[in-house]
N, C-alpha and C positions, 0 to 999 in steps of 0.2 A: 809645457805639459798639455798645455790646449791642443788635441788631436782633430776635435772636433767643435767644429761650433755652436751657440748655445742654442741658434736658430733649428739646427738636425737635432740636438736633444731634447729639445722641445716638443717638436713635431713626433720624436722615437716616441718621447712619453704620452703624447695625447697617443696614438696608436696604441702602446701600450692598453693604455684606457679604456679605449673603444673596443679590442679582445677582452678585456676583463671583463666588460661589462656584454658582450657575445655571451660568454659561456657563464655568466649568473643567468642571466634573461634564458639561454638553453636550458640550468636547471630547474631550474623552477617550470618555465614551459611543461616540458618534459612528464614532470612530474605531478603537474597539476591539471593535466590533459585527461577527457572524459576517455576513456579507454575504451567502451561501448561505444559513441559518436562515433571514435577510429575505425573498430569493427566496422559501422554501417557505410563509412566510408571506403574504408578499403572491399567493401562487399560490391561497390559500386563500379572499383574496379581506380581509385584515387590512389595511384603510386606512392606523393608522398604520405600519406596512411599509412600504407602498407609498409614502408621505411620505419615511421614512428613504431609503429606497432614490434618488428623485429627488432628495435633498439631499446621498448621497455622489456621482453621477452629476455633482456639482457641489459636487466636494469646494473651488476655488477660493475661491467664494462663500460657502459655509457656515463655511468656517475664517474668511472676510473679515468675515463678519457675528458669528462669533460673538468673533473675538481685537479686532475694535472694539468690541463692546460690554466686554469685560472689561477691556481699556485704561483705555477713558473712566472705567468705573466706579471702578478704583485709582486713576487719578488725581484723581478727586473725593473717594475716599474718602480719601488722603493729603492733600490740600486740606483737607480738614475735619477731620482731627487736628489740622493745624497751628491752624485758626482756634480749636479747642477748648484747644489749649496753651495760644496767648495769651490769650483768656479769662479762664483761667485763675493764668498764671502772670506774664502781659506779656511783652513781647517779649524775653526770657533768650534765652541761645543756645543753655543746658543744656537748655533748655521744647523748644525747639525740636527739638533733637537726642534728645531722650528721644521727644518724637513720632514722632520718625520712626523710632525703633527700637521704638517701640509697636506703628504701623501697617503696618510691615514682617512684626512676629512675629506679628500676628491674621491676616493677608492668608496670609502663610504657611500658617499651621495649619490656619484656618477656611476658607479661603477657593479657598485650593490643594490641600495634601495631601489634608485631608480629604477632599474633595468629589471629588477625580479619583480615592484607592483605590476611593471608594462608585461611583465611576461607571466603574472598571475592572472592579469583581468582578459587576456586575450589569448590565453593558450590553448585551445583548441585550435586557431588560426597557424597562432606559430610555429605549432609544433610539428605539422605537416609542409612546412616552408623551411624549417632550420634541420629536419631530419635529413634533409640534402646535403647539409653543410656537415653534419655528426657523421655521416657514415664515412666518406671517404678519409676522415679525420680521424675516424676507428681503425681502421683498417692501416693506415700509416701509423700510426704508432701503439699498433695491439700487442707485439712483443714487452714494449715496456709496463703498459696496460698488466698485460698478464703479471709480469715480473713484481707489479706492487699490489697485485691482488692476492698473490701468493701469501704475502704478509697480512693482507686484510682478512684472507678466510682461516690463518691459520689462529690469529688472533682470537677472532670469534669461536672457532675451536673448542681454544683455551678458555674463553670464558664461559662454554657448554650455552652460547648461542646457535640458532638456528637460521639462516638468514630466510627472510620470507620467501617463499615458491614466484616464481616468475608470469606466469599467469595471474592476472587479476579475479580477486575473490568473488564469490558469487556473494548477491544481496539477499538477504531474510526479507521473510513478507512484510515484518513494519519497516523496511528501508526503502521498498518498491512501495508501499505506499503510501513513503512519506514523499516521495521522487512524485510520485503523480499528483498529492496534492499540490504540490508546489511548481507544477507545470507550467500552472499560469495560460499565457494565449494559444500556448502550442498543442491543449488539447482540450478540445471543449470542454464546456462545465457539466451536459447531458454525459459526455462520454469517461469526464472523469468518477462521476459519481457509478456507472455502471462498473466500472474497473475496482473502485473503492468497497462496493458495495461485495463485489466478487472476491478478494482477499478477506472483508468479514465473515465470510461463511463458513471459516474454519472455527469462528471463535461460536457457531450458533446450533444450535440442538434445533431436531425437529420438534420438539415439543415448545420451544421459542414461536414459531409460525404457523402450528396446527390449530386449529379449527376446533374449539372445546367441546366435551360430549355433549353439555347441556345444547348448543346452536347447531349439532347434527340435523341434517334434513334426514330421517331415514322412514323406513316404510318397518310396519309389524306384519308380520305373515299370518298373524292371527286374527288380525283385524277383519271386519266384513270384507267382500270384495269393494262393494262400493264404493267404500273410505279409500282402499287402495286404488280405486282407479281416478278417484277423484286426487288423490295426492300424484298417483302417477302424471295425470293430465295439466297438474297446475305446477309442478316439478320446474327452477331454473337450470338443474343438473341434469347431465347426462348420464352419470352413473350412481346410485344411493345403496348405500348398504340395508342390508335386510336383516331386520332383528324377530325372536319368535319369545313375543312377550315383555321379555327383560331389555334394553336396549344395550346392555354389558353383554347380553348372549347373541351376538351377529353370529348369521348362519351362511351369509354372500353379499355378494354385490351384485346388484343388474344394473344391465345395461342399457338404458330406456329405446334405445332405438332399434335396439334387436328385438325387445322384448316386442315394442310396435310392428314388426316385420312379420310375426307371428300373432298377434291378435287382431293381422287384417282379414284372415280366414276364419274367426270365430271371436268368442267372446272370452277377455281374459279369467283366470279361476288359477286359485292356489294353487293346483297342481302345473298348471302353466306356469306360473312365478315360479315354481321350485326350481323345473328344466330350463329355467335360463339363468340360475344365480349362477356365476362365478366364486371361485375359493377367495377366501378374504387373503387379504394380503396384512400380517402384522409386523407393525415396525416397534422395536424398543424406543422409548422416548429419548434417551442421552447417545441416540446417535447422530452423527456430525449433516449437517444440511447437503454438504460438500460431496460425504461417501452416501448419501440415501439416494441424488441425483444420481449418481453411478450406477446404487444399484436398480431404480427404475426403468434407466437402460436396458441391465443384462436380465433383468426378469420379466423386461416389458410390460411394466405395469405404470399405472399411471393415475395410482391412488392408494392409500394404504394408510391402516389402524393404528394409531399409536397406543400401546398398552405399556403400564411401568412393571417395576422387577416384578409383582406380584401376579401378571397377566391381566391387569384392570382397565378396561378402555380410558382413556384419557381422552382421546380426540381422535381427528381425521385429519391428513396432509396430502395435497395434492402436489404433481409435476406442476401447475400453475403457482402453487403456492409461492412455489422454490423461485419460477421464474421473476415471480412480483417481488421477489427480496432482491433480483438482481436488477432488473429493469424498474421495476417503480409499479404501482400498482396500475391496474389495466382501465382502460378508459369506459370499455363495455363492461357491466357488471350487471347482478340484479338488484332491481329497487331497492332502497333501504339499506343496502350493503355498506354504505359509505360511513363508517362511526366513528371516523375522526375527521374535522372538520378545521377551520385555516383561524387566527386570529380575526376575532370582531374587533368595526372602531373603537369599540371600547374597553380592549383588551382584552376582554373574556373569552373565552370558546368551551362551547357544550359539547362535552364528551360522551361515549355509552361506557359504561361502568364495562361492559365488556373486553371495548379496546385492547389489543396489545400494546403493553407500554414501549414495544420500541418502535411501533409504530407512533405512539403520541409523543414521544422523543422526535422521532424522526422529521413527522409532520409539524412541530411545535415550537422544534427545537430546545427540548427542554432535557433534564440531566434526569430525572425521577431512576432512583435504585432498579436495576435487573435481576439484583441476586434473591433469588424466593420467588414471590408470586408473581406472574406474566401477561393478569389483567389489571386494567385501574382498579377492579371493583376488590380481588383478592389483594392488592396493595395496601388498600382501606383498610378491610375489613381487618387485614393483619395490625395493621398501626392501631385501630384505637381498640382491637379486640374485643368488639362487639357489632352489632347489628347496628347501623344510626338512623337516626330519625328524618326526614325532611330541613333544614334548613341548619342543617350542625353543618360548622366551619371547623377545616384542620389545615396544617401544613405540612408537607413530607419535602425532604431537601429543598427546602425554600422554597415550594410551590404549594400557594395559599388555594384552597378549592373548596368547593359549597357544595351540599349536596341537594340537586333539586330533587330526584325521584326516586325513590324506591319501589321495587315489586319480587314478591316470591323471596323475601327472605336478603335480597341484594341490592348492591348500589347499580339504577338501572343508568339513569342524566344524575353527570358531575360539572359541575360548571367551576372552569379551572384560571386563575387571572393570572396573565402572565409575568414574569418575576420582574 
């Protein structure tokens, strides 16, 4: 009965092995491969990419060709344990059953594990090297292909499954940027925080980054001249809104450098201030940071009133504003500007009750609540609901802080110890 020797069925079955463990390591590859990567690859003009890429486009077929070839191969290759047992041993039933826990545990190891961790940790490589080997192996056996897919899609059918679309799905903004955190060397740290900073801006209101009424730089129209030209002339802006009386009744904006353009032929006077204010521009407060940039664009403006539902000034927001939420705040500023400040050695750091807290977040790295008030000092003032005195201690989400000064009613220096 010995046809063949035990030397050729040996050698058939290690072969065997070595296909089975091809088309695990194919699937898994395949399937674990960054499909973006592919794209940029085959953009670049990498054939086998562009291979890969039309064989997940037809993920059906390629799982079809490749789970038939790994089938076929196990069950030849367990076919010829068994014929190696009796060979060997005759037809025992212990021969028999040891084979097959022989050919179970190589298939396993060699065949399986192995071969799909190797084709997990390195499939982006593989996968544009073994898509050479999948296509012409499609294509020779894509009638049978077809003929067991028939079964496969009718099935799903029947179960009112849908199979997933063959394109790869697009990613949501916390998926892109969780991808970016987790870039690590391949994209700087300057460059991932500008990218991070820019998928935040859907979640941020203009009234998060504006400029509160109280710290308006703005000019009265009612004022003497004097005052206003002495405010004009000591001005770090270029453009200040113009209030007549009430600083909630803005009646323009000017433009300091136009307005200089025309008080180099005379002396400036109300009615000169009047003929250079600009219409104010107002923004509702809960609009997105995201669409105000936009519409600074098409309206071509480059500064504008935040008012809430009732039309009450709230504040001021600049096209800079926006940019310093994306970029980081700017190195040139005017004096004093700076009211948040880095860890001291001894862990403290003096804050201005003013601060925006996702700026003392930001800068601090500390977690203090967003939801409600958007300065340290309206934070306080909300928690212990009242005015506080000089040297009262509180805590707000775990963040222990002192008050050193007050002024006008507010917390002006908060001195904050880090958690």
């Amino acid at each position: 009965m010995q046809e063949y020797s035990l030397s050729a069925l040996s050698s058939a079955l290690v072969v065997l092995l070595i296909l089975s463990a091809f088309f695990s390591m194919a699937e898994t590859s395949m399937m674990a491969s960054n499909r973006y990567r592919l794209r940029h690859l085959a953009g670049q003009g990498h054939r086998g990419a562009r291979l890969a890429l039309d064989l997940l486009a037809r993920t059906d077929k390629m799982l079809g060709v490749i789970l038939l070839g790994n089938n076929l191969v196990n069950a030849a290759a367990a076919t010829l344990v068994s014929i190696i047992a009796i060979e060997l041993f005759g037809e025992e039933e212990w021969a028999l059953a040891a084979g097959t826990l022989f050919v179970t545990f190589v298939i396993l190891v060699f065949s399986e594990i192995t071969p799909k961790v190797i084709g997990a940790a390195n499939a982006d490589r593989l996968a544009v090297v073994l898509a050479f080997l999948l296509w012409p192996l499609l294509r020779a056996t894509y009638p049978l292909v077809w003929f067991v897919n028939l079964f496969s899609a009718g099935l799903l059918r029947l179960l009112r499954l849908k199979p997933a679309g063959s394109e790869a799905t697009g990613l949501t903004t916390e998926e892109l940027r969780s991808i970016v955190l987790e870039s690590g060397h391949f994209v700087p740290h300057e460059h991932r925080s500008i990218l991070v900073n820019l998928f935040d801006l859907e979640h941020i209101t203009v009234e998060d980054i504006m400029t509160p009424r109280g710290e308006i730089e703005s000019i009265d129209i009612a004022a003497p001249v004097a005052e206003i030209a002495n405010k004009l002339a000591t001005s770090f802006h270029t453009r200040l809104p113009v209030f007549d009386r009430e600083p909630s009744n803005v009646v323009g904006i000017v433009h300091l450098r136009r307005l200089l353009a025309d008080t180099l032929h005379g002396e400036i006077d109300h009615e000169l201030l009047r003929q250079n204010l600009a219409e104010p521009y107002f923004i509702p407060a809960e609009t997105p940071v995201y669409d105000q940039l936009r519409f600074f664009r098409e309206n071509r403006q480059r500064l504008g009133l935040v008012v809430d539902e009732y039309g009450e000034l709230l504040g001021l927001v600049t096209i800079d504003d926006i940019v310093e939420e994306i970029v980081g705040k700017f190195t040139t500023s005017m004096p004093g500007s700076e009211a948040v400040c880095s860890w001291a050695a001894d862990g403290t750091a003096l804050v201005d009750g003013g601060s925006n807290l996702r700026e003392i977040n930001r800068r601090l790295g500390l977690d203090l609540p967003l939801e409600g008030p958007r300065t340290l000092n309206g934070l306080i003032l909300e928690h212990l609901r009242d005015i506080p005195e000089i040297g009262v201690g509180l805590r707000i989400a775990g963040v222990a802080m002192e008050i050193i000064q007050t002024e006008n009613r507010r917390v002006k220096i908060v001195k904050i110890h880090r958690p």
